[in-house]
N, C-alpha and C positions, 0 to 999 in steps of 0.2 A: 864774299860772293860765292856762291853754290858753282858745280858743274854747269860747266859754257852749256847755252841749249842748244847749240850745233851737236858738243857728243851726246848730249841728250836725245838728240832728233836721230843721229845717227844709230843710236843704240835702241830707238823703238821704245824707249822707255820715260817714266817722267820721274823728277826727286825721290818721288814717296815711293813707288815700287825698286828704284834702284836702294835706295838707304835700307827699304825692306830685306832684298837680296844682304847687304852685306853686313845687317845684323843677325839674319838666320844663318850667312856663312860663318863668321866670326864665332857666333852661340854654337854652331854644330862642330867646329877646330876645339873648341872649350871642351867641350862635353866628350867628343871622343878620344882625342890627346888625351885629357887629364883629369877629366870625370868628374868637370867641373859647371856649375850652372851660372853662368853671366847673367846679371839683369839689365836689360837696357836702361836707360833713365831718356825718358824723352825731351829731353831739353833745349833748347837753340847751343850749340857749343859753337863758342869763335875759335877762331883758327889757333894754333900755341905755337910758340914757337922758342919761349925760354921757361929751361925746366929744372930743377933743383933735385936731389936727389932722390934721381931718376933713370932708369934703362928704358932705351927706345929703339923696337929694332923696326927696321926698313928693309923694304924689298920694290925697287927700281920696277918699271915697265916699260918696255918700248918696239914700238911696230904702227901699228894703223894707232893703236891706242897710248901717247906715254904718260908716264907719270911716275906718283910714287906711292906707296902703300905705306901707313909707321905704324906701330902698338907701339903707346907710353904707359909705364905704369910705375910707382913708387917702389924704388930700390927695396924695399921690404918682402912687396907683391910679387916683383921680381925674384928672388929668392924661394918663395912658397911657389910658385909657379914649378920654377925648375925642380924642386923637391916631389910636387905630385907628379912633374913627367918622368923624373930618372929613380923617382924610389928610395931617395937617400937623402940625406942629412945634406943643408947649404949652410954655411955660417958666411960664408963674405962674396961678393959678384968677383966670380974666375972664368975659365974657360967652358967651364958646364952651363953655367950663364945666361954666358953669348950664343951657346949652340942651341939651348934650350928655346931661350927666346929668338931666336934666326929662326927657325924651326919651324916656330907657333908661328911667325910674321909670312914665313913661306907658304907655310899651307891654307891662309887664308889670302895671302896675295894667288896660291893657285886655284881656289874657289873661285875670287872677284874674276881671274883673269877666265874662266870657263861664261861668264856673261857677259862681257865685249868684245865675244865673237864667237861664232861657229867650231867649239871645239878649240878656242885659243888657240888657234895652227897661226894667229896673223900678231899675235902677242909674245913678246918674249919677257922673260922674269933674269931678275937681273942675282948673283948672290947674297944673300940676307947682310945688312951692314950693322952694327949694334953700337949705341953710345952711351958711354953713362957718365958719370961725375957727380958732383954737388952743385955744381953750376953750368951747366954750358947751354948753346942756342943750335936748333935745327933751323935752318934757311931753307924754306922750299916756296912755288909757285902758290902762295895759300887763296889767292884769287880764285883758284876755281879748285877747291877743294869741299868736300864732306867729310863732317867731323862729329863723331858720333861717340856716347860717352856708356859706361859699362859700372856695374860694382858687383864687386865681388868681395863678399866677407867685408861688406865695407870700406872698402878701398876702392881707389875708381880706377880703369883702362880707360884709355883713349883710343879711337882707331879712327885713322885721318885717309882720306883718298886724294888724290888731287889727279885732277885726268885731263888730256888737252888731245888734239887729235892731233895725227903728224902731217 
């Protein structure tokens, strides 16, 4: 199920222009972080919620708007990610990572949060959370979530919204 149409209503906005918003947010974190070019892929993507080796980071929202923001991407992509941000060689997911990918997940959780509300004075972001493994499951509200799918070099990002008004 897509965002409730209450935040919808509330936000002045309908699916397509929001989804629009936060693939141009998403693409312009790419592009200026790491000097990288996303392609969207426009496809219905369902909700995910079990991933296999894979980093997911997350950035929490809560005030008028809560919810939660994730990037998944293939432990591999992961790795080449943090190498275009910090300049240096990754061989295994460490500390550089996590920060790397918090990072990326932050700056586009603080795009989104700049368009559910007047300068996000009424939005708060929560510290970036990052998971990874060969097997584990994110739990979240995926009912009212937007899930929008990316490639890069042939590998795919996921970037999930889920929004609920408080």
């Amino acid at each position: 199920m897509p965002i409730p149409v209450e935040v919808l209503a509330a936000l002045n906005t309908t699916p397509e222009a929001l989804a629009k918003n936060l693939i141009d947010d998403t693409r312009s974190v790419y592009s200026t972080m790491l000097g990288l070019d996303l392609m969207h892929l426009p496809l219905e993507v369902d909700p995910m919620e079990h991933f296999q080796d894979c980093v997911s980071a997350m950035v929490g929202l809560a005030g008028t708007y809560n919810g939660l923001i994730s990037i998944h991407q293939p432990t591999s992509l992961a790795m080449k990610l943090t190498e275009a941000m910090l300049d240096m060689e990754v061989n295994e997911v460490d500390q550089d990572v996590f920060d790397a990918l918090g990072e990326i997940a932050n700056m586009v959780a603080g795009n989104v949060k700049q368009h559910l509300s007047k300068g996000g004075l009424d939005v708060r972001l929560s510290t970036p959370s990052v998971a990874t493994g060969s097997d584990y499951i994110i739990c979240t509200k995926q009912a009212n979530s937007m899930n929008l799918l990316f490639d890069l070099d042939e590998e795919w990002i996921l970037v999930s919204v889920v929004l609920e008004m408080d």
